[in-house]
C-alpha positions in Angstrom: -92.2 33.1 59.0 -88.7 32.2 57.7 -87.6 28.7 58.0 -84.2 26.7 58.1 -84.4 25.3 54.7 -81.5 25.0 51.6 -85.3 25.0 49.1 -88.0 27.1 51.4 -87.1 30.8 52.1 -90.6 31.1 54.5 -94.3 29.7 55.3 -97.4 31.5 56.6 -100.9 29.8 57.2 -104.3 31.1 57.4 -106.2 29.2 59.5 -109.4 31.0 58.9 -109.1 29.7 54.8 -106.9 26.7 55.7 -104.3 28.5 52.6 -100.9 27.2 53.4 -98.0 30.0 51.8 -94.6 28.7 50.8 -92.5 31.3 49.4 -89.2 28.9 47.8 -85.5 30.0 47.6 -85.9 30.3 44.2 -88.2 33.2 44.0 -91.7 31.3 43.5 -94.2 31.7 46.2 -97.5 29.2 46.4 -100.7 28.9 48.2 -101.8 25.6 49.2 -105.4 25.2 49.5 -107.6 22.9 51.9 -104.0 22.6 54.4 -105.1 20.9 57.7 -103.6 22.9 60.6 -101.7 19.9 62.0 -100.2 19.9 59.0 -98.5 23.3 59.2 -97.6 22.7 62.7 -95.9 19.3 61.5 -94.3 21.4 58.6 -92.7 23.8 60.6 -91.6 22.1 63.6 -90.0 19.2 61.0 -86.4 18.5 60.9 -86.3 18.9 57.3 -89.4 21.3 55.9 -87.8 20.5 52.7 -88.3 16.5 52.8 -91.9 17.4 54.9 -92.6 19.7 51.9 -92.2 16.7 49.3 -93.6 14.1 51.2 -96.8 15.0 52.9 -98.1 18.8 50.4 -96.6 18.9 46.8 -99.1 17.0 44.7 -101.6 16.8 48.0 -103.0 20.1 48.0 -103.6 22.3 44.9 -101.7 25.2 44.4 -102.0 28.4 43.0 
């Protein structure tokens, strides 16, 4: 799903593997393992995914 963010172009979860998908402006895309789905639900319905992004998964989760 794209998002309204000046660093994240889109996000997609898989609630089946709890893998959380951040695809960046930039060109990188991610997979976040072990994402809680209140989580994504807070991540997208945030007023800045950006700021959400930084605070609550980088360095939370692992990412590949």
């Amino acid at each position: 799903m794209e998002v309204d963010s000046s660093m994240i172009a889109s996000v997609e979860y898989d609630p089946s593997n709890h893998v959380l998908t951040i695809q960046f402006r930039k060109g990188r895309t991610y997979q976040y393992q072990d994402v809680e789905p209140e989580v994504y639900a807070e991540l997208v319905q945030a007023p800045s995914i950006g700021r959400y992004f930084l605070e609550h998964i980088r360095g939370k989760y692992n990412a590949g």
